[in-house]
Gaussian input, Z-matrix of N, CA and C with variables (Angstrom, degrees):
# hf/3-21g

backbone

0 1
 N
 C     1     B1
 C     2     B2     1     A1
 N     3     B3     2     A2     1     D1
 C     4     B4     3     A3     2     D2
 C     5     B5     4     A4     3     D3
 N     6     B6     5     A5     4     D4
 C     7     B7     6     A6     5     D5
 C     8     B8     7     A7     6     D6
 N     9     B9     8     A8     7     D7
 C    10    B10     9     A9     8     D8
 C    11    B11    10    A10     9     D9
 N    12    B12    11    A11    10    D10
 C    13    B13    12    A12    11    D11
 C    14    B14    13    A13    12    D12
 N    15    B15    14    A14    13    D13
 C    16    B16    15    A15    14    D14
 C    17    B17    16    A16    15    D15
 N    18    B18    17    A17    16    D16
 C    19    B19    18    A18    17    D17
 C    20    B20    19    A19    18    D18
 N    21    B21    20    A20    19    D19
 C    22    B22    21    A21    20    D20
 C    23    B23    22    A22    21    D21
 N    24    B24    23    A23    22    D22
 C    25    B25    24    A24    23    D23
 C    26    B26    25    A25    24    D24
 N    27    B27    26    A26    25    D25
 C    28    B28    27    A27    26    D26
 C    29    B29    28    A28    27    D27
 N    30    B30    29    A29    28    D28
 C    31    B31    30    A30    29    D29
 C    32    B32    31    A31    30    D30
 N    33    B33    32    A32    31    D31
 C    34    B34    33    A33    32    D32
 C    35    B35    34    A34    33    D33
 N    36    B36    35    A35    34    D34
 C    37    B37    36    A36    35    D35
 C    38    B38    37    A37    36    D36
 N    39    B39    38    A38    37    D37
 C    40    B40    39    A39    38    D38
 C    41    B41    40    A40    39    D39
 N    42    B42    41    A41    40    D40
 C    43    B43    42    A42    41    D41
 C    44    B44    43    A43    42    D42
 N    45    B45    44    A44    43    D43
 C    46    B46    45    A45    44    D44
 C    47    B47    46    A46    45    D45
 N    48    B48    47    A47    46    D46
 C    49    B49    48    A48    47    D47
 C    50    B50    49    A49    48    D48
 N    51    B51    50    A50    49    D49
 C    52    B52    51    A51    50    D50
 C    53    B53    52    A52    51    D51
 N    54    B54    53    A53    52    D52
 C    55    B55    54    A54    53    D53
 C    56    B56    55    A55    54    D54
 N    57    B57    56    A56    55    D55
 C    58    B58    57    A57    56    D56
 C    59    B59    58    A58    57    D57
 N    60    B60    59    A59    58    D58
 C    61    B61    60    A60    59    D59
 C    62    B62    61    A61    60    D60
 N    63    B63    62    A62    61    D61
 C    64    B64    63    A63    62    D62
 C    65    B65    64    A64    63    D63
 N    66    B66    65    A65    64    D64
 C    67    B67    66    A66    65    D65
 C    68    B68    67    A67    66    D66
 N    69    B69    68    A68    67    D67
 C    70    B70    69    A69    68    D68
 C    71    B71    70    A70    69    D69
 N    72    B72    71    A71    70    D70
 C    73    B73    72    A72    71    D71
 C    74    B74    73    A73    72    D72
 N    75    B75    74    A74    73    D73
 C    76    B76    75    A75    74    D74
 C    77    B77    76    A76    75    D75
 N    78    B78    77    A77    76    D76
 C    79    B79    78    A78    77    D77
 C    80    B80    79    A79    78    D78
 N    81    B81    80    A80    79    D79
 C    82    B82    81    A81    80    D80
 C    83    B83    82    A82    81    D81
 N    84    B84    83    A83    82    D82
 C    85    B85    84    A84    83    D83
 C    86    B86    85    A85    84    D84
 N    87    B87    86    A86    85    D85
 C    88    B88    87    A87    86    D86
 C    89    B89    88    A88    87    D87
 N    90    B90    89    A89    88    D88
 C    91    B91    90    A90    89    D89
 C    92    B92    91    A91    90    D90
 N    93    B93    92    A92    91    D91
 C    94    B94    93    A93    92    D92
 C    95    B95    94    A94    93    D93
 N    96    B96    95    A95    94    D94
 C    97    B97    96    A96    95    D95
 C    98    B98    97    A97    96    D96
 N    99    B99    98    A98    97    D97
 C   100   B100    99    A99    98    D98
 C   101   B101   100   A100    99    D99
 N   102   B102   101   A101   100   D100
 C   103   B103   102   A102   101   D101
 C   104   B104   103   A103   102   D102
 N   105   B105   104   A104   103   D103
 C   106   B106   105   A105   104   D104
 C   107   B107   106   A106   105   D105
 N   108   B108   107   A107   106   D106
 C   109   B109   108   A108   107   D107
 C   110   B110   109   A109   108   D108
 N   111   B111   110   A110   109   D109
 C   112   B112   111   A111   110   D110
 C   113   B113   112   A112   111   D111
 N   114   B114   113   A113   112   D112
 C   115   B115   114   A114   113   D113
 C   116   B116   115   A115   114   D114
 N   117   B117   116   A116   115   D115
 C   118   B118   117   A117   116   D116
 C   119   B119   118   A118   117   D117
 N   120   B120   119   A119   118   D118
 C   121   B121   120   A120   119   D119
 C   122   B122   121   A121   120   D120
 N   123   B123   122   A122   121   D121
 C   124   B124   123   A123   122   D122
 C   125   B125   124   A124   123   D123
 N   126   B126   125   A125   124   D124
 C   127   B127   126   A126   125   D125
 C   128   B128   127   A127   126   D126
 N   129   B129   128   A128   127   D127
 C   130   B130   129   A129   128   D128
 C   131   B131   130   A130   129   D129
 N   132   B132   131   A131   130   D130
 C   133   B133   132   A132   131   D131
 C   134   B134   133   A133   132   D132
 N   135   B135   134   A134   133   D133
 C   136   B136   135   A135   134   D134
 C   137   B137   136   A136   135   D135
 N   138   B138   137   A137   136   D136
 C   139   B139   138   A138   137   D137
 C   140   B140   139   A139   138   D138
 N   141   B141   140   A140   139   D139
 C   142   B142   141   A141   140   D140
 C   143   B143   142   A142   141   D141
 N   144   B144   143   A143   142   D142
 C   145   B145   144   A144   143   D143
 C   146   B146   145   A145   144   D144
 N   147   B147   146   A146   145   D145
 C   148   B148   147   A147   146   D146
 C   149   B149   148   A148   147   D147
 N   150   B150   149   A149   148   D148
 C   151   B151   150   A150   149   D149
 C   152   B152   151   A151   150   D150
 N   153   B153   152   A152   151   D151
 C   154   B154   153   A153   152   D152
 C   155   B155   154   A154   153   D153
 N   156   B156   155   A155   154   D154
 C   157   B157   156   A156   155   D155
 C   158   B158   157   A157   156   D156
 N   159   B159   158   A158   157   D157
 C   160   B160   159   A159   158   D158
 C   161   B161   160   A160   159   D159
 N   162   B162   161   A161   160   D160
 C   163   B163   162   A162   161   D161
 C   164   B164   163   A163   162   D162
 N   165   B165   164   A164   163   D163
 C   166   B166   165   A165   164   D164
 C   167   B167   166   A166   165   D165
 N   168   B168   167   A167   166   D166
 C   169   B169   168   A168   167   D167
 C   170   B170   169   A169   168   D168

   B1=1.4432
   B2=1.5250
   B3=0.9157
   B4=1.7112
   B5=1.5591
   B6=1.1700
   B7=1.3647
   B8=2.1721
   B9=1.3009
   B10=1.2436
   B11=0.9868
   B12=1.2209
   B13=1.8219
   B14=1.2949
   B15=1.5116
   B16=1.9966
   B17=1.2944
   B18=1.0511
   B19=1.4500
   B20=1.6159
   B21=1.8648
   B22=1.3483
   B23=1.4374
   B24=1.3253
   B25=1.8044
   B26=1.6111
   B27=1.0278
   B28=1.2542
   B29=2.1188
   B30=0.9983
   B31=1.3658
   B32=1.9800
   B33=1.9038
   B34=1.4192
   B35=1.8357
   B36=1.6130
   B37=1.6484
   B38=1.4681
   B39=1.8547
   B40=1.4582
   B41=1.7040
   B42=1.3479
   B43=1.4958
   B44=1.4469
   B45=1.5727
   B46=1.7118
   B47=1.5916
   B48=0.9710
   B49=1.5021
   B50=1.9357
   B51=1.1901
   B52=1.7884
   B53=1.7318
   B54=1.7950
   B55=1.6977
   B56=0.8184
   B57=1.8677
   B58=1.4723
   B59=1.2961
   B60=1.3782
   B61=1.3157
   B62=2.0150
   B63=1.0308
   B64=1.2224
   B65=2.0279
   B66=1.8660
   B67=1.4741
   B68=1.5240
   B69=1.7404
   B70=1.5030
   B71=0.8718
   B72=1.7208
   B73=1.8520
   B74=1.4488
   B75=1.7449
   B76=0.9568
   B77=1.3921
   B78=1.7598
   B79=1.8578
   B80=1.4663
   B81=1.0520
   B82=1.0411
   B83=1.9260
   B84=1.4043
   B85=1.5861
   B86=1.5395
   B87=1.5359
   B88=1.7720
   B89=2.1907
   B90=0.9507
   B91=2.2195
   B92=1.4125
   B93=1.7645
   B94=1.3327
   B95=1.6548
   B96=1.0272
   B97=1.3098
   B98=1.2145
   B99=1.0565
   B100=1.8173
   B101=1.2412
   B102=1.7627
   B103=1.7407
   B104=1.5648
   B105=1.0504
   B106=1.7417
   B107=1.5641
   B108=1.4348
   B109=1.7363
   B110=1.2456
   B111=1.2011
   B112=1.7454
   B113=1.7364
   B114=1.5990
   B115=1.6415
   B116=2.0637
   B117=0.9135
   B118=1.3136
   B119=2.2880
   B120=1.2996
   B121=1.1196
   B122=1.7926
   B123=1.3708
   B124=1.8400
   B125=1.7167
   B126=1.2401
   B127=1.6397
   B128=1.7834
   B129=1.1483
   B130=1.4011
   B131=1.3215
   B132=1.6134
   B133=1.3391
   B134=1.4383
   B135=1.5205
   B136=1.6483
   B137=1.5872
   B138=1.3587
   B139=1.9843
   B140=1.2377
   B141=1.5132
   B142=1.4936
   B143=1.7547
   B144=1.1219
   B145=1.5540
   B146=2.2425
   B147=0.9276
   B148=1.1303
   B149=1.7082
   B150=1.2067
   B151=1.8767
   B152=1.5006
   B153=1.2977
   B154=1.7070
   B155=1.9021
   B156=1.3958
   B157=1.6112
   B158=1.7650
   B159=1.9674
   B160=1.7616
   B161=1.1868
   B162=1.7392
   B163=1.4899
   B164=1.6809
   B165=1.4730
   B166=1.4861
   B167=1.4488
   B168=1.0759
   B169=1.7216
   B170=1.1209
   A1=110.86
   A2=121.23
   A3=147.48
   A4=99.29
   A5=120.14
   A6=97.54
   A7=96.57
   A8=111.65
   A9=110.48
   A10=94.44
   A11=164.08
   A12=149.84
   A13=88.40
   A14=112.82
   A15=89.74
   A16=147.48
   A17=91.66
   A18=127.14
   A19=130.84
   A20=95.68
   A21=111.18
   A22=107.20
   A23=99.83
   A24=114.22
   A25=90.48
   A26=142.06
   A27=129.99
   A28=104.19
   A29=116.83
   A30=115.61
   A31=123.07
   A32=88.54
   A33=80.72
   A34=122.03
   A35=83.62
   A36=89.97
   A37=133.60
   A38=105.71
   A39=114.99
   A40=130.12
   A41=111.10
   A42=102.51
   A43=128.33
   A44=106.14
   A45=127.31
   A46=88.39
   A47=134.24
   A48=140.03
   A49=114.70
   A50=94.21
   A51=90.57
   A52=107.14
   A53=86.95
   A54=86.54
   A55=134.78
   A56=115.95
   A57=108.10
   A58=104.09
   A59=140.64
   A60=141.17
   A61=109.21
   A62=111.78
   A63=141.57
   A64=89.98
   A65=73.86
   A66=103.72
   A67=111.66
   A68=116.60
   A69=113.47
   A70=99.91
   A71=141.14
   A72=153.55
   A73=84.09
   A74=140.84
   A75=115.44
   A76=137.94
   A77=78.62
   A78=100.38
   A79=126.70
   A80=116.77
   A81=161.24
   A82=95.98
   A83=128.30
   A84=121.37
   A85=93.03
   A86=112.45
   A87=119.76
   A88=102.95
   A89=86.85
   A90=79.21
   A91=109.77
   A92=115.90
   A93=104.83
   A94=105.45
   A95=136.85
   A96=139.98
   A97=121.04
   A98=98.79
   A99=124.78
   A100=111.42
   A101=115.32
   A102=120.63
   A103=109.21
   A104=127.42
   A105=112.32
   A106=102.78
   A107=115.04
   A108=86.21
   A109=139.09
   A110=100.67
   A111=105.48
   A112=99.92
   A113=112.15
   A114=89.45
   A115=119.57
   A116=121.25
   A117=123.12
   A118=75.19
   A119=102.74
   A120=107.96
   A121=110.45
   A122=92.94
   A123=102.45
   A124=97.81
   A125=119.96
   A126=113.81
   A127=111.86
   A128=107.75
   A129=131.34
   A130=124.00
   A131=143.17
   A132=125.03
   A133=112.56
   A134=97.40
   A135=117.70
   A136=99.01
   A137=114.64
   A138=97.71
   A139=91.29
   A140=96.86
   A141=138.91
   A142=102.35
   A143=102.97
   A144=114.90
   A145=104.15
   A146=123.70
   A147=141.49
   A148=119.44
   A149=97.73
   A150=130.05
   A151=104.95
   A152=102.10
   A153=121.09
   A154=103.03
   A155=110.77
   A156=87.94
   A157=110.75
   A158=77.43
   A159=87.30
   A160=113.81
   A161=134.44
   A162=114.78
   A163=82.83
   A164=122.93
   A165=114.67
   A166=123.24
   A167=127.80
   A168=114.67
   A169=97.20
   D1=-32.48
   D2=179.72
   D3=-60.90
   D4=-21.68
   D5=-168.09
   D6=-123.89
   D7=0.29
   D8=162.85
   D9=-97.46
   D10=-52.99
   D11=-174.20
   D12=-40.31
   D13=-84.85
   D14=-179.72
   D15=-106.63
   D16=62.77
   D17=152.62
   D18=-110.34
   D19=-0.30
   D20=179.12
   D21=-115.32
   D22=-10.16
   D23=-176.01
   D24=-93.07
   D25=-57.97
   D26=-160.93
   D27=-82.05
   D28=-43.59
   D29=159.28
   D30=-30.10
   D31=-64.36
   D32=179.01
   D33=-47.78
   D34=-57.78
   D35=-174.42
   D36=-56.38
   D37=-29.21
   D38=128.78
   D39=-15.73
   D40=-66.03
   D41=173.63
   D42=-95.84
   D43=-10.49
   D44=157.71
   D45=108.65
   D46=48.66
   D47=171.66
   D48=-115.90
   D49=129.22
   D50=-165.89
   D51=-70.69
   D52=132.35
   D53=179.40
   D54=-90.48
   D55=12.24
   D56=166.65
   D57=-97.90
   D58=28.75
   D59=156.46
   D60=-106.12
   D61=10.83
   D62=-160.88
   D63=-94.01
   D64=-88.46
   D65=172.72
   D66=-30.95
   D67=-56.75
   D68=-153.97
   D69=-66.83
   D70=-22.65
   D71=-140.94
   D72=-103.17
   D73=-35.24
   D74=179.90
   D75=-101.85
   D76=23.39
   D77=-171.22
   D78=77.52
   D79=-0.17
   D80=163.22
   D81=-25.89
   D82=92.27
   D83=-161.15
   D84=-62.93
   D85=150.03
   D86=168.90
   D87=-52.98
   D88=-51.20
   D89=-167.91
   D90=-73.37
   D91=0.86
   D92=154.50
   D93=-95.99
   D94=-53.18
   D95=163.54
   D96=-1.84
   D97=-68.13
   D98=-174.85
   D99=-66.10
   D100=-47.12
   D101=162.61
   D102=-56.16
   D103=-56.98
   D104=-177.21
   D105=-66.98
   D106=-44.06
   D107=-175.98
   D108=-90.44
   D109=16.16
   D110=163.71
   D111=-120.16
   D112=10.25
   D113=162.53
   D114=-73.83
   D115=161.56
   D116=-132.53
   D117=-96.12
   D118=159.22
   D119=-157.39
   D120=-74.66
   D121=-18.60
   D122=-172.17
   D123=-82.81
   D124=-11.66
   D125=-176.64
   D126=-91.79
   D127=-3.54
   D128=-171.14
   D129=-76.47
   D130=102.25
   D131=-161.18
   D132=-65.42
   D133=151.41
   D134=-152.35
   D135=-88.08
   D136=-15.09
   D137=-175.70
   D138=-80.35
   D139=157.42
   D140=-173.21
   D141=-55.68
   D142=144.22
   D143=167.06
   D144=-58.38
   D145=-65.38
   D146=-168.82
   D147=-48.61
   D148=-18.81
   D149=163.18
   D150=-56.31
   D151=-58.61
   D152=-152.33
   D153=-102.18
   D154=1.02
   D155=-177.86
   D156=-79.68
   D157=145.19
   D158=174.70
   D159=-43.96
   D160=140.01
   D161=129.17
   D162=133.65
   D163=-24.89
   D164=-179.05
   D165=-111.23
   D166=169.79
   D167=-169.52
   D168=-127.36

C-alpha cells in the first residue's frame, strides 16, 4: 500500500492536482495522509509513479 500512496503523491503533482485530495479518493485515513505528506522528500521511495499505476500490468 506504501508504495501506491506514493505513487499517487508523485502522479498527482505530476499533473499539478493536489495529493491529499488524491489520497482522500483513495481512502486513504487523514493521520496517514498527513504522515506521508509532510515526510521530507529524500525519505520517500525513489521508483517512478508510472510503475505503480492502477489498472496496468
Amino acid at each position: 500500500m506504501a508504495l501506491l500512496i506514493d505513487a499517487t503523491i508523485h502522479e498527482a503533482i505530476a499533473r499539478g492536482r493536489p495529493a491529499a485530495r488524491e489520497l482522500a479518493a483513495m481512502g486513504v485515513p487523514f493521520e496517514v495522509a498527513i504522515r506521508v505528506l509532510t515526510r521530507p522528500e529524500e525519505r520517500r521511495h525513489p521508483l517512478p509513479a508510472a510503475q505503480f499505476r492502477r489498472g496496468t500490468s
